[in-house]
NUPA-504863 format. One record per atom (N, C-alpha, C, CB): residue in three letters; x, y, z. Coordinates in steps of 0.2 Angstrom, whole numbers, plus 5000, padded with zeros to 4 digits. Glycine has a CB too. Example, Ala and Ser with C-alpha at 12.3 -4.5 7.8 and 13.67 -1.06 7.14 Angstrom:
ala506649725039/ala506249785039/ala506649845039/ala505749785045/ser506449895035/ser506849955036/ser506450005039/ser507049975029/
//
This chain:
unk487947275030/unk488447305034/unk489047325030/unk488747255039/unk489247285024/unk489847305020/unk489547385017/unk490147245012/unk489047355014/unk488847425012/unk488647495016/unk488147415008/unk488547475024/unk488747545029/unk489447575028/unk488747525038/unk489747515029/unk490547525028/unk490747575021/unk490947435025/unk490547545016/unk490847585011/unk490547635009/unk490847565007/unk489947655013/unk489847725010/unk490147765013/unk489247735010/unk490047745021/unk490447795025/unk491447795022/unk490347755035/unk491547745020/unk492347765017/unk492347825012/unk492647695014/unk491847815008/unk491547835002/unk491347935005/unk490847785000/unk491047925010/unk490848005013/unk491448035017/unk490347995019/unk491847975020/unk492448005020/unk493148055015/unk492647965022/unk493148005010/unk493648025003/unk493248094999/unk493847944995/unk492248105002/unk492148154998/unk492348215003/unk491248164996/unk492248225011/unk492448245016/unk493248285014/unk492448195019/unk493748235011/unk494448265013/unk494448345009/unk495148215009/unk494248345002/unk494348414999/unk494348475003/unk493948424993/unk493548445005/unk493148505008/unk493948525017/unk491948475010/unk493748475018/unk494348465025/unk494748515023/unk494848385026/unk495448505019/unk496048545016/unk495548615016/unk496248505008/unk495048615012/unk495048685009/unk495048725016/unk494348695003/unk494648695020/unk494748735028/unk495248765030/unk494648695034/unk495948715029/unk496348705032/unk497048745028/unk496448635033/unk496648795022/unk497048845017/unk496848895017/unk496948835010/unk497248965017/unk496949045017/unk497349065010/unk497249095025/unk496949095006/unk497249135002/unk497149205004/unk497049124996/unk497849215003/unk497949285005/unk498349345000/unk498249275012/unk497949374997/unk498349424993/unk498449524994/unk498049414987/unk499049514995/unk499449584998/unk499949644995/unk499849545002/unk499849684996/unk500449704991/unk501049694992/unk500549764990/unk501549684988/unk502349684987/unk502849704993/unk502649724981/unk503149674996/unk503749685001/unk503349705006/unk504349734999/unk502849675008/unk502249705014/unk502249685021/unk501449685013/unk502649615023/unk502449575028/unk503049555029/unk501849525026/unk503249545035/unk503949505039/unk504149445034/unk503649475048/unk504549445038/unk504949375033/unk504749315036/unk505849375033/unk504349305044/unk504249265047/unk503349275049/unk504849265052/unk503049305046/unk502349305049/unk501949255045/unk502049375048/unk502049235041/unk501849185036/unk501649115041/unk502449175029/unk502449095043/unk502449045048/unk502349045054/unk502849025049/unk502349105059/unk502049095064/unk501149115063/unk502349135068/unk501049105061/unk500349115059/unk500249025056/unk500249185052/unk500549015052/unk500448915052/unk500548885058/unk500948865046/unk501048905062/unk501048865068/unk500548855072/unk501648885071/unk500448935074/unk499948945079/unk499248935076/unk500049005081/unk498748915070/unk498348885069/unk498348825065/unk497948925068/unk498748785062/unk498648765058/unk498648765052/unk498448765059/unk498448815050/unk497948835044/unk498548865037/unk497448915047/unk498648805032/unk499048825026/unk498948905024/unk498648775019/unk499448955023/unk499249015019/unk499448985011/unk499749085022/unk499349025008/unk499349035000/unk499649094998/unk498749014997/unk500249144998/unk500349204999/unk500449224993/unk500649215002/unk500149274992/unk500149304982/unk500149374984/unk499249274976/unk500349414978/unk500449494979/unk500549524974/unk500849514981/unk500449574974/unk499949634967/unk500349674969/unk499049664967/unk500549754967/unk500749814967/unk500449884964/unk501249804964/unk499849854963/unk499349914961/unk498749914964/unk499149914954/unk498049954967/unk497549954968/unk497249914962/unk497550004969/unk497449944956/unk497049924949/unk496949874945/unk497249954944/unk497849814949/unk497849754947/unk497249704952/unk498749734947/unk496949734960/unk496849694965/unk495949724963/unk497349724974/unk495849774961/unk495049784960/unk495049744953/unk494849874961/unk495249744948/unk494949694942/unk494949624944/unk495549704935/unk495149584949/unk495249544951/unk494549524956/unk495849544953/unk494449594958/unk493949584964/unk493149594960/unk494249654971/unk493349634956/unk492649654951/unk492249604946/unk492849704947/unk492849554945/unk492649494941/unk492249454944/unk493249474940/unk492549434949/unk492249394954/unk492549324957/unk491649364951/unk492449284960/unk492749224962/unk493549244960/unk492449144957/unk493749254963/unk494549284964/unk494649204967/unk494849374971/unk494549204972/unk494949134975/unk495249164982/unk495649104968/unk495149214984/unk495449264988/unk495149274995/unk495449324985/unk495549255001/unk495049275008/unk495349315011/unk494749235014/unk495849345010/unk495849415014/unk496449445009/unk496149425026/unk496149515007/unk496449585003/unk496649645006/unk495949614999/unk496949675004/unk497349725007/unk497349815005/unk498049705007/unk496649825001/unk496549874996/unk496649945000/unk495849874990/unk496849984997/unk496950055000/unk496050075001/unk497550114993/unk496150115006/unk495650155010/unk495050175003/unk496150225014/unk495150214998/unk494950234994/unk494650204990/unk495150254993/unk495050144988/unk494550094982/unk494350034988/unk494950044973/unk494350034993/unk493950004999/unk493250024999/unk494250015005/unk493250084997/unk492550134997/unk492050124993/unk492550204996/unk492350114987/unk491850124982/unk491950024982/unk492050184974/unk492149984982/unk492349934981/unk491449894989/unk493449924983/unk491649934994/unk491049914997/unk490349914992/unk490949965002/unk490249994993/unk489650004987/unk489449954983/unk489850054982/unk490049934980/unk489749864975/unk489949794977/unk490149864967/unk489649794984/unk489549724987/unk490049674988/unk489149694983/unk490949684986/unk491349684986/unk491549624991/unk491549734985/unk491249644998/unk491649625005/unk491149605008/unk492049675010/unk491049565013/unk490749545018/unk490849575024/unk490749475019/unk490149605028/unk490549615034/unk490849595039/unk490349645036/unk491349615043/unk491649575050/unk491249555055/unk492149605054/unk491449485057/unk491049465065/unk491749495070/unk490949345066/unk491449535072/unk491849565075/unk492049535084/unk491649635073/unk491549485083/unk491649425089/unk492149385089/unk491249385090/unk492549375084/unk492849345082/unk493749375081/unk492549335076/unk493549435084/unk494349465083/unk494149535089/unk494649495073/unk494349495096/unk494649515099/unk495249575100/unk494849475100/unk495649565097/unk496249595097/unk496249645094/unk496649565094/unk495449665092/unk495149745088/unk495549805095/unk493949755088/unk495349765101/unk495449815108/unk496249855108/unk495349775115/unk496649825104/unk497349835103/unk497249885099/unk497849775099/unk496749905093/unk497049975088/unk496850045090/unk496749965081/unk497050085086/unk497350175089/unk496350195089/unk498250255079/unk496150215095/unk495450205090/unk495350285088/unk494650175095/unk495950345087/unk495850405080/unk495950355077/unk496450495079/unk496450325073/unk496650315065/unk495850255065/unk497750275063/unk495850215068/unk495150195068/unk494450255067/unk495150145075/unk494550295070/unk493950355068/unk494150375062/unk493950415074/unk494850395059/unk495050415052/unk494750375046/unk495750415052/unk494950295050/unk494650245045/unk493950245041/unk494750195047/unk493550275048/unk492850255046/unk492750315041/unk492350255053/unk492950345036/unk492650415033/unk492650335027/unk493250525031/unk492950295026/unk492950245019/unk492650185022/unk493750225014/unk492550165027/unk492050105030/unk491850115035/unk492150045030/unk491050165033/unk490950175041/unk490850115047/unk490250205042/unk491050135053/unk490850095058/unk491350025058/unk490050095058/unk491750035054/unk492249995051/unk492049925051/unk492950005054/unk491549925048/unk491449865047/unk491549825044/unk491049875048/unk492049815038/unk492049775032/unk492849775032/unk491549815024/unk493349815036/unk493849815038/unk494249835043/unk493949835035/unk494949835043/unk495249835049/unk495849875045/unk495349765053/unk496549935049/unk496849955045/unk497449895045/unk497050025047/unk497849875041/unk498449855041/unk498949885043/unk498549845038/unk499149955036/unk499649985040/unk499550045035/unk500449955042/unk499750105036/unk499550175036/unk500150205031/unk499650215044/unk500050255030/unk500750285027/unk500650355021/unk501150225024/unk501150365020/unk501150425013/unk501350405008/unk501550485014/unk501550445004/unk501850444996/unk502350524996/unk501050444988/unk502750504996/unk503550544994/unk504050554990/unk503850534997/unk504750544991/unk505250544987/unk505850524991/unk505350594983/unk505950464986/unk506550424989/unk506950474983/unk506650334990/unk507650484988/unk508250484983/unk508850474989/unk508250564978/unk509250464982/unk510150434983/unk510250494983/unk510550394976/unk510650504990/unk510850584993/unk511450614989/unk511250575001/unk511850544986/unk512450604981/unk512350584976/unk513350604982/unk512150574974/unk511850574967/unk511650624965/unk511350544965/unk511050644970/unk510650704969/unk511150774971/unk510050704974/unk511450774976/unk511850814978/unk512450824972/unk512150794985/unk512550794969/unk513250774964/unk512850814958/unk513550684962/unk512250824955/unk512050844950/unk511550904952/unk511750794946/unk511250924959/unk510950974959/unk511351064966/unk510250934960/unk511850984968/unk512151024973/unk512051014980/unk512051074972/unk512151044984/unk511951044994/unk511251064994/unk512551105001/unk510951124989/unk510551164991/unk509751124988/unk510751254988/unk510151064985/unk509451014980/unk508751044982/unk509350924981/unk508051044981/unk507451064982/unk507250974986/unk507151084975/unk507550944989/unk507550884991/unk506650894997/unk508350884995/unk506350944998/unk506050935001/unk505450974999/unk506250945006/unk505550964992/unk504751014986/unk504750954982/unk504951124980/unk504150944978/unk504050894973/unk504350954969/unk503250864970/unk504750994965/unk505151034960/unk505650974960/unk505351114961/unk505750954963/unk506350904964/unk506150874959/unk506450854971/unk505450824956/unk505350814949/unk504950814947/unk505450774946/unk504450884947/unk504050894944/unk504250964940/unk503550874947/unk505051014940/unk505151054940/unk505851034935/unk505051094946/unk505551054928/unk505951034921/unk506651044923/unk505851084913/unk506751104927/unk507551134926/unk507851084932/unk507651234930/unk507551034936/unk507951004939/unk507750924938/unk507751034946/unk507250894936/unk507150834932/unk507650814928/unk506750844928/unk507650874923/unk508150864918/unk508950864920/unk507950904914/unk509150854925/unk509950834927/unk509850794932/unk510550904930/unk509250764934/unk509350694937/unk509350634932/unk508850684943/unk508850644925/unk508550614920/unk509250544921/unk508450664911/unk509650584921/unk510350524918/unk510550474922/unk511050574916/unk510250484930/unk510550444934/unk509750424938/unk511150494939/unk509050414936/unk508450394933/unk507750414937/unk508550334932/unk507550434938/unk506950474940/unk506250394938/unk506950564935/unk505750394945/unk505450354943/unk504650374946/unk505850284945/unk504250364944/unk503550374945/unk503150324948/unk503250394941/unk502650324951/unk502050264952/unk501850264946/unk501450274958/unk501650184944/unk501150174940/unk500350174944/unk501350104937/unk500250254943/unk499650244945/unk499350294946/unk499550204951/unk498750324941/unk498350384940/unk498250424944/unk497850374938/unk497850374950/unk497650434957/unk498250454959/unk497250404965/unk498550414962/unk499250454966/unk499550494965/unk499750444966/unk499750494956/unk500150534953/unk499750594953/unk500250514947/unk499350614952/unk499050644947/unk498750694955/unk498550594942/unk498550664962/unk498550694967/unk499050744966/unk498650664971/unk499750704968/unk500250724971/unk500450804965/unk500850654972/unk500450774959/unk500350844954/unk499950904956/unk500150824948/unk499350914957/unk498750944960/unk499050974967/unk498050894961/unk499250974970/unk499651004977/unk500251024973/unk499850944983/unk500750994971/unk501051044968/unk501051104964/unk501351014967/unk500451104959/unk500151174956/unk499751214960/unk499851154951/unk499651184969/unk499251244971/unk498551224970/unk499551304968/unk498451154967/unk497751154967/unk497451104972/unk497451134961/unk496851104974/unk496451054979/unk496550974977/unk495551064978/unk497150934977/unk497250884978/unk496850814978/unk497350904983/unk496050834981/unk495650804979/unk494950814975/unk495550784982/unk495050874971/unk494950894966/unk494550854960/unk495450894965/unk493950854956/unk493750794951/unk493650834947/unk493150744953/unk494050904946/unk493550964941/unk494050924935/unk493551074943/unk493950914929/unk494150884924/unk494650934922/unk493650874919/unk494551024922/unk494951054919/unk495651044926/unk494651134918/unk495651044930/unk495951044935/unk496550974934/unk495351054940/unk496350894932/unk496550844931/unk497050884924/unk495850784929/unk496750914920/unk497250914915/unk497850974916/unk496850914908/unk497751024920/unk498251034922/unk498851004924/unk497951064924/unk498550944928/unk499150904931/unk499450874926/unk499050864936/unk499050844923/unk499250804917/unk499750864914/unk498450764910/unk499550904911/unk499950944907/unk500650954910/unk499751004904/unk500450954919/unk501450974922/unk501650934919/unk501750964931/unk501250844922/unk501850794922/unk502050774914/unk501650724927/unk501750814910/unk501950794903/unk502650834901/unk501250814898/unk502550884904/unk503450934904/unk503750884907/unk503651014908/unk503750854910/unk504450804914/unk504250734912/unk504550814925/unk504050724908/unk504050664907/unk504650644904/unk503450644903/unk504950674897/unk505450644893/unk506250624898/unk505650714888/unk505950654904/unk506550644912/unk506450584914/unk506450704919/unk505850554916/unk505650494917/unk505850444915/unk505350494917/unk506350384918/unk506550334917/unk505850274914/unk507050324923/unk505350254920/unk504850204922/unk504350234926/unk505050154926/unk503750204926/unk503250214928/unk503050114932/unk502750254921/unk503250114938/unk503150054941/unk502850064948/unk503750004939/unk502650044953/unk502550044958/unk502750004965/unk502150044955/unk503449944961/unk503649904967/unk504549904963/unk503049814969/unk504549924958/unk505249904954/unk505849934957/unk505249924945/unk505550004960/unk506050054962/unk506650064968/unk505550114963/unk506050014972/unk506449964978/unk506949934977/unk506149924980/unk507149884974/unk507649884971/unk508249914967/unk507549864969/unk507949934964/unk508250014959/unk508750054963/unk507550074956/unk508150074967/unk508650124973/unk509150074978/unk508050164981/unk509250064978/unk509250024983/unk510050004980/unk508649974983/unk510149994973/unk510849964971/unk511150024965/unk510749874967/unk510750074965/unk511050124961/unk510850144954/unk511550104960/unk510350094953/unk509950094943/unk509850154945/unk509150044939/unk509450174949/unk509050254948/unk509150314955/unk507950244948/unk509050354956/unk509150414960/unk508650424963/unk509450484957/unk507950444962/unk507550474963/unk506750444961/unk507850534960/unk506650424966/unk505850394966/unk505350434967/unk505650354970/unk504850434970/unk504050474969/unk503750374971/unk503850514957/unk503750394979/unk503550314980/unk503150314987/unk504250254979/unk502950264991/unk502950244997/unk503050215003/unk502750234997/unk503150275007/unk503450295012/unk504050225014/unk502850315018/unk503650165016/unk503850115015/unk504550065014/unk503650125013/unk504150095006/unk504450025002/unk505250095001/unk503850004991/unk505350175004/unk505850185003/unk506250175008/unk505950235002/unk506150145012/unk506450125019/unk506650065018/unk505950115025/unk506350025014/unk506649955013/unk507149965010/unk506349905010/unk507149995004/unk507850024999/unk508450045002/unk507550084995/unk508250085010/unk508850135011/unk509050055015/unk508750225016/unk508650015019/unk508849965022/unk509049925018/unk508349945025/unk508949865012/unk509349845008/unk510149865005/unk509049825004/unk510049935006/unk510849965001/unk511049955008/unk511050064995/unk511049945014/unk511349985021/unk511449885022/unk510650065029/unk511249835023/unk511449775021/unk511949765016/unk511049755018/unk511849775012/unk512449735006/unk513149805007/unk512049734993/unk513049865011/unk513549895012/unk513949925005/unk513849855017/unk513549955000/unk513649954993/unk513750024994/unk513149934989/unk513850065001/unk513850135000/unk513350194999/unk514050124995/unk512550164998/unk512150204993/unk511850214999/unk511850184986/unk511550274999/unk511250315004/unk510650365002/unk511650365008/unk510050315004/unk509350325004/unk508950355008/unk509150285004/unk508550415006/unk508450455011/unk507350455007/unk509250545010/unk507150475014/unk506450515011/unk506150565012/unk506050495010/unk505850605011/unk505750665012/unk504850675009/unk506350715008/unk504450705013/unk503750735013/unk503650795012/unk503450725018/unk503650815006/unk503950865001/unk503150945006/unk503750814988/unk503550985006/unk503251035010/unk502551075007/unk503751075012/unk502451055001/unk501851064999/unk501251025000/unk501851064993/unk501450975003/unk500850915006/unk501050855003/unk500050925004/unk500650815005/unk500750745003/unk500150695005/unk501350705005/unk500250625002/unk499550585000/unk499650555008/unk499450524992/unk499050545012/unk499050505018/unk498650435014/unk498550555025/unk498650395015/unk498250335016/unk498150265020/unk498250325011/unk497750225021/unk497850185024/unk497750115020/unk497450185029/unk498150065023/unk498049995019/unk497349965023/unk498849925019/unk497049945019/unk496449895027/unk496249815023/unk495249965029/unk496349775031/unk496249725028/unk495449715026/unk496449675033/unk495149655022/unk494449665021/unk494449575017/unk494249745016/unk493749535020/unk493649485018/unk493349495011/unk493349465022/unk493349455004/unk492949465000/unk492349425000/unk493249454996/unk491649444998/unk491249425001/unk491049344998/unk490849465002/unk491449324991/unk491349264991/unk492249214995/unk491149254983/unk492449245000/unk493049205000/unk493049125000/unk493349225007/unk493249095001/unk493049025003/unk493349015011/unk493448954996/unk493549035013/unk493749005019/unk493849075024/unk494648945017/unk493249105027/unk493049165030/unk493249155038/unk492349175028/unk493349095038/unk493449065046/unk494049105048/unk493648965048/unk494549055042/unk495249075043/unk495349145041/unk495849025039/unk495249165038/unk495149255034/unk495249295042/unk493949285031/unk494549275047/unk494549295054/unk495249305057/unk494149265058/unk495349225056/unk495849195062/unk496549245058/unk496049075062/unk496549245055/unk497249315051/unk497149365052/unk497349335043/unk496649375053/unk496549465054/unk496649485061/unk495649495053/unk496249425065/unk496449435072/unk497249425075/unk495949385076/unk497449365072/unk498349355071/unk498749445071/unk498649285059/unk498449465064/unk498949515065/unk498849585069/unk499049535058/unk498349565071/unk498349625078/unk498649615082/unk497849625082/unk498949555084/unk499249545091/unk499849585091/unk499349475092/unk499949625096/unk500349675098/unk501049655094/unk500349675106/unk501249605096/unk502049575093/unk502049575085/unk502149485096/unk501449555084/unk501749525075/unk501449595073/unk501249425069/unk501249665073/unk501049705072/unk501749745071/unk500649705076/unk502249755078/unk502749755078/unk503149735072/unk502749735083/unk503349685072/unk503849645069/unk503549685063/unk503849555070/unk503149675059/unk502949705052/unk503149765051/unk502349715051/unk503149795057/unk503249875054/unk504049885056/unk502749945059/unk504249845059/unk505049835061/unk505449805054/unk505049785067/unk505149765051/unk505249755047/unk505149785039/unk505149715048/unk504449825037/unk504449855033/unk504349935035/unk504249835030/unk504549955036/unk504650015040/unk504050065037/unk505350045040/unk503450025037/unk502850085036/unk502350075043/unk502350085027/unk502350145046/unk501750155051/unk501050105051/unk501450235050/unk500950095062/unk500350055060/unk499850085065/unk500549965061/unk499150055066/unk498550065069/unk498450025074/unk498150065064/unk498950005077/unk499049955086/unk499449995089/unk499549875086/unk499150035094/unk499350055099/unk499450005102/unk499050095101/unk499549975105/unk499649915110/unk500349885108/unk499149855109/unk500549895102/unk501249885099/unk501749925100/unk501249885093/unk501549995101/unk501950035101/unk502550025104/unk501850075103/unk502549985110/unk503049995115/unk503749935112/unk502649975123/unk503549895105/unk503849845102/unk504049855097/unk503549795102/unk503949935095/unk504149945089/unk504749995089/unk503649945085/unk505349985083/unk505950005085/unk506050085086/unk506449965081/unk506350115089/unk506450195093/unk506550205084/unk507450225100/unk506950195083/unk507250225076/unk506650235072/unk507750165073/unk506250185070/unk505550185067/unk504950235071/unk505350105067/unk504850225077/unk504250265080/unk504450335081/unk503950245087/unk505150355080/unk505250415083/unk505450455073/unk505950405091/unk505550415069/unk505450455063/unk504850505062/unk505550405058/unk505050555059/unk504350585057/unk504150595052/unk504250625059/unk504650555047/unk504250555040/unk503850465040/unk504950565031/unk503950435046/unk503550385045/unk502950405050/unk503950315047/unk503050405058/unk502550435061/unk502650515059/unk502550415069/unk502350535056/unk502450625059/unk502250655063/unk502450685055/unk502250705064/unk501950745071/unk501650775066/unk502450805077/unk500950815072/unk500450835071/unk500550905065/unk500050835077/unk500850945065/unk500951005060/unk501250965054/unk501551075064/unk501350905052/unk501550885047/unk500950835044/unk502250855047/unk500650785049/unk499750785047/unk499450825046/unk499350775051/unk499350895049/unk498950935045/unk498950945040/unk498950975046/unk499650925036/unk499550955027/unk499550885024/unk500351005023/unk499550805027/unk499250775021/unk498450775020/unk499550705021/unk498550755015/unk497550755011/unk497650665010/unk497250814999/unk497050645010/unk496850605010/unk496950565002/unk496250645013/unk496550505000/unk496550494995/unk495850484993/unk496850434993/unk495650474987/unk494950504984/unk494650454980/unk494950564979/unk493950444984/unk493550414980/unk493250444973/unk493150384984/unk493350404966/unk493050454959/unk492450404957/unk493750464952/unk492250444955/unk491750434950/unk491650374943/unk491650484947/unk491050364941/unk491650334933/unk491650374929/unk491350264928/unk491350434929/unk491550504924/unk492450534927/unk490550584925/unk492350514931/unk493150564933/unk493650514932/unk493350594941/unk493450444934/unk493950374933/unk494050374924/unk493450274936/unk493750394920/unk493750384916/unk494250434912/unk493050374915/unk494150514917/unk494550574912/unk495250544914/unk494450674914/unk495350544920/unk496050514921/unk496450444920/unk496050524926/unk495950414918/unk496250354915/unk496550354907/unk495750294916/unk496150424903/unk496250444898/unk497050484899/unk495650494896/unk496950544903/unk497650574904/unk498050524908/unk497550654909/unk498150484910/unk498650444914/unk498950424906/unk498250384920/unk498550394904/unk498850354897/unk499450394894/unk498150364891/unk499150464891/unk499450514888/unk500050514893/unk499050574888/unk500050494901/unk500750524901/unk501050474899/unk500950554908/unk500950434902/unk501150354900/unk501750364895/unk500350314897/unk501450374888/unk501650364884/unk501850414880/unk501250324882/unk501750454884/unk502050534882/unk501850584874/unk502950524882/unk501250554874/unk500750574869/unk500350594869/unk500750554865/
//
């Protein structure tokens, strides 16, 4: 009988790890992504420990994912390395019995979604958006005037006007596709593009305006704008909204503006997605379905002011925010964004070359 006893005490103390590990979600996201309170209502309402961690590149969240055992059960990768990231076995697909609250999303931007996971099976969108330009309204105005090109990438990719913002600091994505898109539309070329001569064209604009270029970061600029270090970003949609929103807090004066520069611009989506070794796929669900719910869907995009894929939300998310149209835009300004692009490893490869170069401006 002692010995029933103790094994079963014994089966118990092996029991607890595995117990906890149930009772933990790792969850990794990009930078400044998620309310200030969704973390906790999500522990309350199941239980379930989060572990919250965050990246600011596609490039930092796929080397992690390619390796393997990340340690990770739900990721947030842009639409395009979602694509190929499937391809290589990356994700498990959704029990889509398990999340309800699918009946909440827009089902176009759900039909949009499916061109990078058909039948959306391995994902769900988070939240949507573009790539633009934040700038400090008199800054820019104080060095280029009332008539600034505020609404053309020449704003910085055009030397004669780079070069008089250089001093008050101009800043770029760290990050080859984007850039390097957004460059290709501005010379009038196919945007999604993989023809190598075509990549080095862009490369060669943004190498004339490099010497203007303060950084090359992808979450730093938020801040930056925000208290005055720099003028003029090249960033997402977003994270400029938070900027104009923290300087309009501390009441420092500084006035943050963004603009969807009239040669087009990059659409994309964030989509949630299980890794397929997560450890704890239960709770993975139980998150995924959490942030569908009409309210905390809301609250997110109320709080970081980038577009979402819940209609059901709409009615909870602020005028100010749904009625912008460089966050929602109307349909004649959809028409001119493009998409983001899934590459090759012969094309990942030219442009990881030319990205370098700009990089380093050699």
């Amino acid at each position: 009988m002692e010995r029933r006893l103790l094994a079963t005490a014994l089966a118990a103390l092996v029991a607890l790890p595995a117990l906890a590990q149930d009772n933990v979600l790792h969850v990794y996201n990009w930078s400044d992504y998620i309310a200030e309170d969704t973390v906790a209502k999500f522990e309350e309402a199941t239980g379930i420990k989060v572990v919250y961690d965050v990246y600011d590149s596609n490039e930092v969240l796929e080397a992690k994912l390619l390796a393997g055992n990340s340690g990770y059960d739900i990721v947030v990768p842009t639409s395009s390395y979602l694509q190929r990231q499937i391809a290589a076995g990356v994700y498990m697909p959704l029990d889509k019995s398990k999340l309800p609250n699918l009946a909440n999303m827009d089902p176009a931007l759900m039909e949009k979604a499916q061109a990078y996971d058909p039948g959306n099976e391995h994902s769900v969108i988070y939240m949507w958006g573009t790539i633009g330009i934040g700038y400090n309204q008199a800054k820019v105005e104080e060095r280029l005037g009332a008539d600034a090109p505020v609404n053309s990438w020449s704003l910085v990719f055009d030397p004669q006007y780079a070069s008089k913002l250089a001093d008050c600091g101009i800043t770029f994505l760290d990050s080859s596709t984007d850039m390097l898109q957004v460059a290709l539309v501005y010379l009038g070329l196919d945007p999604t593009s993989t023809d190598s001569a075509d990549l080095e064209k862009a490369a060669d604009m943004l190498m004339q305006v490099r010497p203007y270029v303060r950084y090359f970061n992808s979450s730093q600029y938020i801040s930056d704008l925000a208290n005055g270090e720099v003028c003029v970003s090249v960033g997402f949609s977003g994270d400029i909204y938070i900027a104009a929103a923290r300087a309009e807090e501390v009441g420092n004066g500084i006035e943050i503006a963004y603009s969807l520069p009239k040669e087009g611009a990059q659409l994309w989506f964030d989509m949630m997605a299980i890794p397929a070794d997560a450890p704890n796929p239960e709770a993975a669900h139980a998150w995924i379905n959490f942030i569908m719910d009409p309210q905390i869907t809301a609250d997110i995009t109320n709080y970081v002011s980038y577009a979402n894929a819940n209609a059901a939300s709409m009615p909870m998310v602020d005028d100010a925010i749904k009625n912008d149209p460089s966050i929602f835009p109307p349909p004649e300004v959809m028409a001119k964004l493009f998409p983001t692009v899934v590459y090759d490893a012969r094309t990942d490869r030219v442009m990881t070359r030319l990205w370098t170069r700009v990089q380093t401006g050699q």
